[in-house]
C-alpha positions as CSV (number, residue, x, y, z in Angstrom):
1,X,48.2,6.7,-30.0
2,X,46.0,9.9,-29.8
3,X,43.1,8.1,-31.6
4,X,43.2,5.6,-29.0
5,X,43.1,7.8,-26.1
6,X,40.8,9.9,-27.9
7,X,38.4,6.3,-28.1
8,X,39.1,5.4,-24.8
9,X,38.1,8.5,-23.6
10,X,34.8,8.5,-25.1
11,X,34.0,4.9,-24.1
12,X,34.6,6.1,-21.1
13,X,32.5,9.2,-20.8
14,X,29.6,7.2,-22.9
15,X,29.9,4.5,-19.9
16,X,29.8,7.3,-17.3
17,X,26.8,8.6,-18.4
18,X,25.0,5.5,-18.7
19,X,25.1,4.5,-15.3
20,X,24.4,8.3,-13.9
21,X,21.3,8.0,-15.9
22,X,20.5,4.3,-14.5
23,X,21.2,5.5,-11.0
24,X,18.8,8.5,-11.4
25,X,16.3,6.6,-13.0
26,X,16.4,4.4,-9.8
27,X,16.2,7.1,-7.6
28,X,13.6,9.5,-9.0
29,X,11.5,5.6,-8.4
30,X,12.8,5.0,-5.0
31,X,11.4,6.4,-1.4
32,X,14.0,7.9,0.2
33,X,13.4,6.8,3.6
34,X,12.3,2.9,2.7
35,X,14.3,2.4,0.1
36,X,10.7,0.7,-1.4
37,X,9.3,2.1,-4.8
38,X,7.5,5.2,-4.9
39,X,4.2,6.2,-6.9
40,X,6.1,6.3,-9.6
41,X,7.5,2.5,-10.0
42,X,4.1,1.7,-8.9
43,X,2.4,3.3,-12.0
44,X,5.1,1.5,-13.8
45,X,4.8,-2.0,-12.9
46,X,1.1,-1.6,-12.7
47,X,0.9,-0.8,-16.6
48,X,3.8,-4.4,-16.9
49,X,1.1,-6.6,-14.9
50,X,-1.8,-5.5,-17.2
51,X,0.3,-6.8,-19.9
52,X,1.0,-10.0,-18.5
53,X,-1.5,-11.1,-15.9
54,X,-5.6,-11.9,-16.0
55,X,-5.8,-10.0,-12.9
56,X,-4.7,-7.1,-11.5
57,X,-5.2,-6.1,-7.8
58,X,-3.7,-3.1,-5.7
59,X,-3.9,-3.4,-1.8
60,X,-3.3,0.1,-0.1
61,X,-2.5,-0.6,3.8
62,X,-2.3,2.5,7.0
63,X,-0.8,2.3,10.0
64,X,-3.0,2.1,12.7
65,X,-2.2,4.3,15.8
66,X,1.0,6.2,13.7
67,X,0.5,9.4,14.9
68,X,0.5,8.2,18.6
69,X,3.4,7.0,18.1
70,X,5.0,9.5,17.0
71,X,3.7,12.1,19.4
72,X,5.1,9.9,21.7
73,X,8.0,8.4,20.6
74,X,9.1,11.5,18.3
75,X,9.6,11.7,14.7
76,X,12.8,10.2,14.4
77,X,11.3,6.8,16.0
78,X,8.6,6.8,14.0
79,X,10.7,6.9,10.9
80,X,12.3,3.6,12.2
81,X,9.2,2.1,12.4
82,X,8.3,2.6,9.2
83,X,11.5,1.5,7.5
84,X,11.1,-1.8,9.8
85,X,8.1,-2.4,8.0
86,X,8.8,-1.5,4.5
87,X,11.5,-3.8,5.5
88,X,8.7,-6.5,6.3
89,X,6.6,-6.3,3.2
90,X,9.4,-6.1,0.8
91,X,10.5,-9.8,2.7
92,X,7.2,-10.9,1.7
93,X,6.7,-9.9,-1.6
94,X,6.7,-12.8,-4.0
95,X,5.8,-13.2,-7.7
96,X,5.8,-9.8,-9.4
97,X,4.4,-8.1,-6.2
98,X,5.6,-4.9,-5.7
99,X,5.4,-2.6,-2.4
100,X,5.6,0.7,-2.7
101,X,5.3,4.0,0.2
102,X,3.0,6.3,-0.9
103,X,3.4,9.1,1.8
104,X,3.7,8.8,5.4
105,X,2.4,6.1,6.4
106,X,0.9,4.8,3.4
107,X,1.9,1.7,1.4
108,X,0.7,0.2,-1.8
109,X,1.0,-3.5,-2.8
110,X,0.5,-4.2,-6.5
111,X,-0.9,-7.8,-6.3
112,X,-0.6,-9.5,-9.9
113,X,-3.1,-12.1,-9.7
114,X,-5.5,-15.0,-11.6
115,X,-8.2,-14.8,-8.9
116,X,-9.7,-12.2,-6.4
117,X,-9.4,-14.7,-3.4
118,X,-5.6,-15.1,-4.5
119,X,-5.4,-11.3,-3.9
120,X,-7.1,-10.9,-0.7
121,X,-5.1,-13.9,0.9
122,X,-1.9,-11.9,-0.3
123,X,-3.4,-8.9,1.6
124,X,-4.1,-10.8,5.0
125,X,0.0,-12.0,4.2
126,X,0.9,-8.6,4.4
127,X,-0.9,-7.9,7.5
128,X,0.1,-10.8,9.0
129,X,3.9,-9.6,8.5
130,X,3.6,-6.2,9.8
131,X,1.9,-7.3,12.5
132,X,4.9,-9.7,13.4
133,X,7.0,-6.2,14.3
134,X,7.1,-5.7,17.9
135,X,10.2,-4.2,18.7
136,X,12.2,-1.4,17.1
137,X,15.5,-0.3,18.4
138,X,14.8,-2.3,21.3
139,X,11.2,-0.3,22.2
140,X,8.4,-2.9,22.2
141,X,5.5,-1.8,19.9
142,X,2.4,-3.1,18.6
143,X,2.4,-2.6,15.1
144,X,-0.8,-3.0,12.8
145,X,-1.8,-2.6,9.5
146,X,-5.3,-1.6,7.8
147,X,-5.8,-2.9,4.2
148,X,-8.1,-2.7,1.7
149,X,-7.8,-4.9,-1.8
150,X,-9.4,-4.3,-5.1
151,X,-8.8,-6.1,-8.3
152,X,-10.0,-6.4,-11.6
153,X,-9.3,-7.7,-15.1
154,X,-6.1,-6.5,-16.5
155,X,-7.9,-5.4,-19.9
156,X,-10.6,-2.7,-18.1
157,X,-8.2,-2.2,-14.8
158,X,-7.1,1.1,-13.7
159,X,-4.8,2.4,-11.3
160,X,-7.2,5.4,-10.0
161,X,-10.2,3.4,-9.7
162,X,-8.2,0.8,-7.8
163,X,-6.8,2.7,-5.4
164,X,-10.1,4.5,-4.5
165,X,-12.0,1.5,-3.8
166,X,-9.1,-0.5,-2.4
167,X,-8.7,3.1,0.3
168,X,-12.5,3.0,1.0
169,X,-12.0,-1.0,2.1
170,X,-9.2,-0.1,4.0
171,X,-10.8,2.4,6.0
172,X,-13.4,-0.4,6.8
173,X,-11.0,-2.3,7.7
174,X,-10.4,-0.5,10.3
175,X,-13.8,-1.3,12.0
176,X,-14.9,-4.7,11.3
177,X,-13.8,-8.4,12.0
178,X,-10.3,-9.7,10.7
179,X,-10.0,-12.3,8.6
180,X,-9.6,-16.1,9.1
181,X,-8.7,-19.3,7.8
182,X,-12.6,-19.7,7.1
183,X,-13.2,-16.2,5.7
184,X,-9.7,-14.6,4.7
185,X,-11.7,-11.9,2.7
186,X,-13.1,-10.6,5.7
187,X,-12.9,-7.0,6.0
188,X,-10.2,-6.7,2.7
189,X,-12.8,-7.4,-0.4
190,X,-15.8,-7.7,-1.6
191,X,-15.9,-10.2,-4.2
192,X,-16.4,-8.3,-7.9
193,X,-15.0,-10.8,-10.2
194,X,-15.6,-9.9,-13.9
195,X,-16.7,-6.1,-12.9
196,X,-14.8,-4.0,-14.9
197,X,-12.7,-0.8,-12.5
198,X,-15.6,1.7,-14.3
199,X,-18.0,-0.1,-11.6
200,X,-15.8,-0.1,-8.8
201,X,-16.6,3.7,-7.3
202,X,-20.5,2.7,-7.2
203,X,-19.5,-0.2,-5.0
204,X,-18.4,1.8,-2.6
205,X,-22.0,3.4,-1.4
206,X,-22.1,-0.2,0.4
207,X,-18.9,0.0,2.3
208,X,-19.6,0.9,6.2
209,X,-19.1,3.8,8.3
210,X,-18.5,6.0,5.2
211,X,-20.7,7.9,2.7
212,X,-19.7,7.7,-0.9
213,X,-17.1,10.5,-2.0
214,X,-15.9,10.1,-5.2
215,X,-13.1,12.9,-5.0
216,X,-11.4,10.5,-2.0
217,X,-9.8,8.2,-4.7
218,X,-7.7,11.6,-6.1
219,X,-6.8,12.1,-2.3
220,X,-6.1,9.3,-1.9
221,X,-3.8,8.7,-4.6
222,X,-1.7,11.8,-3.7
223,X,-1.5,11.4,0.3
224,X,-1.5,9.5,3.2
225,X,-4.7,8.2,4.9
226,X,-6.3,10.2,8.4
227,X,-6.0,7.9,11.3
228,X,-9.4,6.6,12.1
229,X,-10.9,7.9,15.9
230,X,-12.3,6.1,18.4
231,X,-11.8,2.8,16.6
232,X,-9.8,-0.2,18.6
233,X,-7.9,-2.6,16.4
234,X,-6.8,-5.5,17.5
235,X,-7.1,-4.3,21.1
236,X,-5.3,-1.1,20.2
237,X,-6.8,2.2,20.3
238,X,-6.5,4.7,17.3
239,X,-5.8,8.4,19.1
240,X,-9.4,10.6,18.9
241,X,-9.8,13.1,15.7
242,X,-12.8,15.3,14.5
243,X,-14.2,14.0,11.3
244,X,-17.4,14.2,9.3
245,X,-19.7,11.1,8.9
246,X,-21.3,8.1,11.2
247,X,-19.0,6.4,12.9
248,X,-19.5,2.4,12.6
249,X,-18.9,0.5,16.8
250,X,-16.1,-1.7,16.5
251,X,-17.2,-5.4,16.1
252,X,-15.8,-7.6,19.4
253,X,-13.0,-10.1,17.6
């Protein structure tokens, strides 16, 4: 009788402490406020796509107009909006995609992938959802999304490198034409199909409205993205802040 309580028991505490390790393991990979992954599940599922894909392609995506929003709005709003559209790009994540915040409002989207023009179309889905939020908590908004993609072949890809370029993109993203049916990598990527990632920072000295700065991609990585001044996306204006370097006219849509 004692030897079976005494079994019991242990099966017990051995269950116990399997599933507090499973729920912390979830948690230290989870965003708090989104509930999407974190840069942690991110690093995770990037190194399981290299292993299993040709292609691997990250898409990092700002809000445009955020702090506005806030300042208007207040913080507590602004959190709903971004859980709305965490909300939206987990919806349309298909195939191994995984979305993930990065910090405020910054998101990821790890894009596994067999072309570059599969991963840029993936990018323009993205946007295409967020932009479908208009109304949170009953306050009509106009939601918008930056991104910039960059992919590259799973055997020479890295994170880092991926994330700096894909940043640089997004930021001109912010200034130049949308894409279309006709061009959907228009303003997301510029074709590099069989570079290898140790290319991918010279690329950048190209991009507009931005000199090359190769310690951006380490920012980048570890915080959320400046909005952009003066620019108008999609008819809506980003809120005016001081920064360094030429500042590229918005091209009429």
């Amino acid at each position: 009788m004692l030897t079976h309580l005494a079994l019991t028991l242990t099966t017990t505490t051995t269950v116990a402490s399997g599933l507090c390790a499973y729920r912390l393991r979830g948690r230290l990979r989870t965003d708090p406020l989104t509930g999407l992954g974190n840069r942690l599940a991110l690093v995770e599922a990037f190194e399981r796509a290299r292993r299993r894909t040709p292609m691997v392609a990250v898409a990092l995506g700002d809000m445009n107009g955020f702090k506005a929003l806030n300042d208007t709005h207040g913080h507590r709003f602004g959190d709903r909006v971004l859980v709305e559209v965490a909300t939206r790009l987990r919806r349309c994540a298909v195939g191994g995609e995984l979305p993930v915040r990065l910090h405020g409002d910054e998101f990821a989207v790890l894009i596994p992938c067999s072309t570059t023009d599969r991963a840029c179309r993936r990018a323009d889905d993205y946007r295409a959802a967020v932009d479908s939020l208009d109304v949170v908590d009953g306050q009509p908004i106009a939601a918008s999304m930056a991104f910039g993609v960059m992919a590259a072949p799973s055997g020479t890809a890295e994170l880092s490198a991926l994330l700096a370029t894909a940043d640089d993109r997004m930021y001109g993203d912010k200034h130049i034409t949308h894409p279309t049916p006709e061009a959907p990598c228009a303003g997301l990527f510029h074709p590099l199909e069989g570079m290898t990632s140790h290319a991918h920072p010279h690329d950048r000295q190209g991009l507009p409205g931005r000199p090359a700065d190769p310690a951006r991609g380490a920012r980048a990585a570890g915080r959320g993205l400046a909005d952009q001044p003066g620019v108008v996306h999609r008819g809506r204006p980003v809120p005016d802040r001081p920064r360094q370097g030429p500042v590229r006219p918005a091209q009429a849509e």
